[in-house]
C-alpha positions as CSV (number, residue, x, y, z in Angstrom):
1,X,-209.8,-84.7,141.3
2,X,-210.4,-85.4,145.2
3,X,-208.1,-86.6,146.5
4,X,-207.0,-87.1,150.2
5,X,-203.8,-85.2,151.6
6,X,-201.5,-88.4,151.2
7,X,-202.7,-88.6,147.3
8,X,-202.2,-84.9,146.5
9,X,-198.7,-84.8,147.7
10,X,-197.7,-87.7,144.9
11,X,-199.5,-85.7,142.1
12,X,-197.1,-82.9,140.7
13,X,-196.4,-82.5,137.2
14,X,-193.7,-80.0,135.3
15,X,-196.4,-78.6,132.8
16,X,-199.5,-77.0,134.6
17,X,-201.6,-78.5,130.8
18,X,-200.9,-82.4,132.2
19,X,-203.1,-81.6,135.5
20,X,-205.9,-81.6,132.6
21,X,-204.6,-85.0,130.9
22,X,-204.1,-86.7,134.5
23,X,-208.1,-85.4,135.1
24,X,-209.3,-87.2,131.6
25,X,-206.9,-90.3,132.0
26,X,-208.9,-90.4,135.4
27,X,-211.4,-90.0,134.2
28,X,-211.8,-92.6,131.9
29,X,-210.4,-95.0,134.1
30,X,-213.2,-94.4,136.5
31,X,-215.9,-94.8,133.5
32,X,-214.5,-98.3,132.6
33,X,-214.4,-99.1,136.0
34,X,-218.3,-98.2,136.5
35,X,-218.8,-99.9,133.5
36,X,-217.0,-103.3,134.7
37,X,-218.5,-102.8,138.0
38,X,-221.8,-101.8,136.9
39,X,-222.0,-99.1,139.9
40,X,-221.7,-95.4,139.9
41,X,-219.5,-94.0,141.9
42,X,-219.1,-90.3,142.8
43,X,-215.9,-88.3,142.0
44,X,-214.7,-88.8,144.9
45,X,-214.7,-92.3,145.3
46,X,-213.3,-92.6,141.7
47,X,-210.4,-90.4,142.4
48,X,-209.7,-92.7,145.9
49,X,-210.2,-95.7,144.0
50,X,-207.9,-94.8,141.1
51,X,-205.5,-93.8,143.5
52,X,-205.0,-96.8,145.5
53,X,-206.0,-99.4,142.9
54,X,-204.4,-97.7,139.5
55,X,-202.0,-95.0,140.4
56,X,-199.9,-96.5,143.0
57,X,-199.3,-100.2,142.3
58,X,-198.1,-98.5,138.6
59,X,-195.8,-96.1,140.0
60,X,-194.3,-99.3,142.4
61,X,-193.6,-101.3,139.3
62,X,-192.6,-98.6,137.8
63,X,-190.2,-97.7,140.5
64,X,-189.0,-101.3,141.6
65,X,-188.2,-101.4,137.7
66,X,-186.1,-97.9,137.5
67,X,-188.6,-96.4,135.1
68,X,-189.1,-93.6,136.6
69,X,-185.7,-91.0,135.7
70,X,-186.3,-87.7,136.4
71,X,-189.8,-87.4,135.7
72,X,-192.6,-87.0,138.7
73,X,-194.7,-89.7,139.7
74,X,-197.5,-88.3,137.9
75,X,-195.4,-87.3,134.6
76,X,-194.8,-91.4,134.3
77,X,-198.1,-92.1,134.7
78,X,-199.2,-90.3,132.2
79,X,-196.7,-92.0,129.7
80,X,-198.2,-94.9,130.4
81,X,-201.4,-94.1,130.4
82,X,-200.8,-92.1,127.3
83,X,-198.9,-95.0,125.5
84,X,-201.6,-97.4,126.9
85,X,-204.3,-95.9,124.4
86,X,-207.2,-96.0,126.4
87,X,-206.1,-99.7,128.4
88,X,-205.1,-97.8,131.2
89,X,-206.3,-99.7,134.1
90,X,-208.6,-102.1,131.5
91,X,-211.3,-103.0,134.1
92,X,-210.9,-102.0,137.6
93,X,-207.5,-102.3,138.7
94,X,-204.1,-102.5,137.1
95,X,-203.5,-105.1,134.8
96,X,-199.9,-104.5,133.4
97,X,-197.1,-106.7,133.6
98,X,-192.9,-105.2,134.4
99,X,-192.7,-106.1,130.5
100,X,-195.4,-103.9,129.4
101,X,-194.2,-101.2,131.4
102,X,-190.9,-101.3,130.0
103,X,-192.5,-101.6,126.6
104,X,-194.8,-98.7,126.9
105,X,-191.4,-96.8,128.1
106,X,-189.0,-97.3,125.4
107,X,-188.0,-95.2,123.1
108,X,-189.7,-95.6,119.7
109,X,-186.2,-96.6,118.6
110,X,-185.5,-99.0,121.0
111,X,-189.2,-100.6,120.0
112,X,-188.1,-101.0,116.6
113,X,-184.9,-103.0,117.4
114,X,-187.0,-105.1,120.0
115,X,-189.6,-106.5,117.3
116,X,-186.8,-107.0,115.0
């Protein structure tokens, strides 16, 4: 993914195998972006674009909500974008509320008790 200096420094993950589900959840954000936008862009500008209009505005709700613990940046993004199901960024930019990031980082007990 190319990124600039700035962006690379934020991505780090614990298990070398997440640097391949960060690519695809990339990935697919930039292909339902193109398809919202009805433009191709090149890898590079999908990777920028992700970056500032996906990546980081997650990881500062996700921060300003203490979501984070001891994971990386990158290892929280991936929950959500994992727990998301393919809405990760929905259309070109982030659409998630404080709520459904605290939803989407429960644990699956704590889900249970909160629809009960």
């Amino acid at each position: 993914m190319p990124l600039p200096a700035q962006g690379y420094a934020k991505i780090s993950v614990t298990d070398p195998w997440s640097y391949a589900q960060l690519g695809e959840a990339v990935e697919a954000w930039g292909f339902r972006m193109m398809q919202h936008e009805h433009k191709f862009y090149d890898r590079a500008e999908v990777a920028r674009r992700w970056f500032a209009d996906e990546f980081t505005p997650v990881m500062r709700m996700l921060h300003a909500a203490d979501l984070v613990g001891s994971s990386t940046d990158a290892e929280a993004y991936l929950i959500i974008a994992g727990s998301a199901t393919g809405s990760c960024g929905r259309t070109s930019g982030t659409t998630r509320s404080f709520d459904e990031l605290q939803r989407n980082f429960r644990s699956p007990r704590q889900r249970r008790h909160a629809t009960d």
